[in-house]
Structures are given as C-alpha cells and as structure tokens.
C-alpha positions in Angstrom: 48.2 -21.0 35.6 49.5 -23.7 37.6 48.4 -27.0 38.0 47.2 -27.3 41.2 45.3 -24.3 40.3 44.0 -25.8 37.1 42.7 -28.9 38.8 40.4 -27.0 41.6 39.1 -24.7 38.9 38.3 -28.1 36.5 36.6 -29.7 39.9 34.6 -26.6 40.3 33.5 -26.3 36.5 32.4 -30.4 37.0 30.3 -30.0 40.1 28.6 -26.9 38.5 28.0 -28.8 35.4 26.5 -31.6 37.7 24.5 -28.7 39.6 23.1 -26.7 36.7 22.2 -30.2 34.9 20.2 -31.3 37.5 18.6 -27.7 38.3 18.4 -26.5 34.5 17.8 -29.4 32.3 17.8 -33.2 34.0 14.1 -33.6 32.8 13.3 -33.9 28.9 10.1 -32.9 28.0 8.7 -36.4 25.6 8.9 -35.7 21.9 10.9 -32.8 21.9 14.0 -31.7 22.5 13.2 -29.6 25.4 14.7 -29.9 28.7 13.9 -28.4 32.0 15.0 -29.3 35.8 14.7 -29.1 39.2 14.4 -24.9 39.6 11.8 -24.8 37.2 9.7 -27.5 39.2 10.0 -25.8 42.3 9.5 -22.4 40.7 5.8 -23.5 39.7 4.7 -22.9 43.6 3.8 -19.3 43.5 6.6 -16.9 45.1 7.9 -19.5 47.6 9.3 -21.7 44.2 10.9 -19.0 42.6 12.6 -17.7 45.8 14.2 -21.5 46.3 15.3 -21.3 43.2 16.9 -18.3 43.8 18.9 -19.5 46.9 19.5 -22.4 45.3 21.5 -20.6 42.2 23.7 -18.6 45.2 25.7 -22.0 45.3 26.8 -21.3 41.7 27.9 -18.0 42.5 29.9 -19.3 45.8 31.7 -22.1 43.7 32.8 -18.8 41.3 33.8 -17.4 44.6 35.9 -19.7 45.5 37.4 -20.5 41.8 38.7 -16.4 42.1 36.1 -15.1 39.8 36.4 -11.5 38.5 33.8 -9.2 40.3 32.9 -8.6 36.6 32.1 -12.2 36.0 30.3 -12.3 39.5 27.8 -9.4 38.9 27.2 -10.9 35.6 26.2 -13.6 37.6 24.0 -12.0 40.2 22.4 -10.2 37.1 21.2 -13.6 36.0 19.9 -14.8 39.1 17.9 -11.8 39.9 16.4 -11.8 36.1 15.6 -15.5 36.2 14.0 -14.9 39.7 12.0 -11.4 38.7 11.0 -13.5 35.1 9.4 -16.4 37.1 7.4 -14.4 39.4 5.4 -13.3 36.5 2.3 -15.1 36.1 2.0 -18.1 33.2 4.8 -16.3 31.1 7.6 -16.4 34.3 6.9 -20.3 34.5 8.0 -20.5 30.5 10.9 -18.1 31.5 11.9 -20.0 34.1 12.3 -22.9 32.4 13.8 -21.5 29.4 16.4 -18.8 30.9 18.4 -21.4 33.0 20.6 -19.2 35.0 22.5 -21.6 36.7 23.5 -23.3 33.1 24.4 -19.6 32.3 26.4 -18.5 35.1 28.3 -22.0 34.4 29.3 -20.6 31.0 30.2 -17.3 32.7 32.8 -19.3 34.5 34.0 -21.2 32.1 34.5 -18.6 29.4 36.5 -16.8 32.0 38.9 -19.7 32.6 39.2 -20.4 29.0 39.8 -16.8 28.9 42.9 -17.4 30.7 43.9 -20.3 28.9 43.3 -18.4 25.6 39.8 -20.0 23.9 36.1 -18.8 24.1 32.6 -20.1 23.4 29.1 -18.4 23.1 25.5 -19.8 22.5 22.1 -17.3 21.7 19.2 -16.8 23.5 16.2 -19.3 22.7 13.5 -17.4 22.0 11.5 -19.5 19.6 11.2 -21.6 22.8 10.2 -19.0 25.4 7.4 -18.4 23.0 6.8 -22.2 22.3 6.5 -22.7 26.4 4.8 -19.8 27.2 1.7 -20.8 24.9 1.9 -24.5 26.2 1.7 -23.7 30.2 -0.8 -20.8 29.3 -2.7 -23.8 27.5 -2.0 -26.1 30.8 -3.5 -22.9 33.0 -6.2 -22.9 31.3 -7.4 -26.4 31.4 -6.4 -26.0 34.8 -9.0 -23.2 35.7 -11.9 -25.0 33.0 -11.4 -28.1 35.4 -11.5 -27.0 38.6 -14.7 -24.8 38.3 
C-alpha cells in the first residue's frame, strides 16, 4: 500500500473514530462504566429518532466508500445500520438496543479490520449482552415511572 494511500485511509479511520465517539459513546452514564451518545439520544423520539440515526450512520458508510471498501465490508455495514435502526424502533427494549449495539462504532471496526487486513493484523471484540439486559430493565423502569407520573 502506498503512502499516500495509507495516510487518507488513517484520516478516514480518525474522523470515523471522532464520529462514532460522539454518536456511540461521548456520554458516560454516572457510576458505571456505560456509555452512550448522540444516536441513542435522538433515537428516544419515537420513529423520527431512530430514522436520524439512521441517516446519520450513512456518513460512516460514505467515508468506507471513499477509503475503497470491499462491497463485502460495505453490506456488512448496511446490515448493521438497518439492525441498529429495526432494534430501536421496538418499544422500551429498542431504546436499550440502541444504545447498546452502536453501529457506527461497529462499522468503524469493519473498516479497520479490513485495512489491518491489508497490512496483515486483526482485532475482534463480543457482543455485550449482560448490558442489553442491564439497559433494557433500567429504561423499562424509567417508562414506567414515566406512565405512574403523568396519570
């Protein structure tokens, strides 16, 4: 790979790590180690939120685009958007999802993995599903505190 080619692929991988930071994790939930961002906000407005957060993760599949992608890597990609957008439209549970699948921190990794791929190193991390569990219970908690207040 040559350098100039290198450097644009690095850029990209920076701005996406920006990008999925602040849409996937820039706010910490206090006293634990759970974070959450900007999609998952937005996806708590019913159907409108979770089809923002949905055109907002297309920039992370445009920036792949652009960094030459495999069509593999890029349906792998689109796969995750369209789960993390069908998950959140689900009621209570899709919030938790939301928050916990972080699709643009995944299709990140998708990229990367690919260009370390062609450099000749990997990386994987698991699913967290102790804290889809965790997050569903506590905004099914918040919903219904909700509803017992405003009746």
């Amino acid at each position: 790979m040559d350098e100039q080619r290198r450097a644009r692929q690095e850029a990209v991988l920076r701005r996406l790590d920006r990008f999925s930071r602040f849409t996937d994790s820039s706010l910490r939930i206090p006293f634990t180690r759970f974070e959450l961002g900007a999609e998952a906000l937005i996806g708590l407005i019913p159907g409108i939120g979770d089809l923002a957060g949905f055109i907002l993760s297309g920039y992370v599949l445009v920036e792949a685009r652009r960094a030459g992608a495999s069509g593999t890597t890029q349906r792998r990609m689109l796969r995750n958007m369209l789960i993390d957008f069908v998950g959140g439209l689900v009621p209570v549970v899709g919030d938790a999802f939301d928050a916990i699948y972080k699709a643009n921190t995944r299709n990140t990794r998708l990229l990367r993995a690919e260009l370390l791929r062609e450099l000749g190193r990997e990386e994987k991390k698991p699913f967290p599903w102790k804290t889809l569990v965790g997050l569903s219970l506590l905004f099914g908690l918040i919903s219904a505190l909700a509803l017992m207040a405003f009746r």
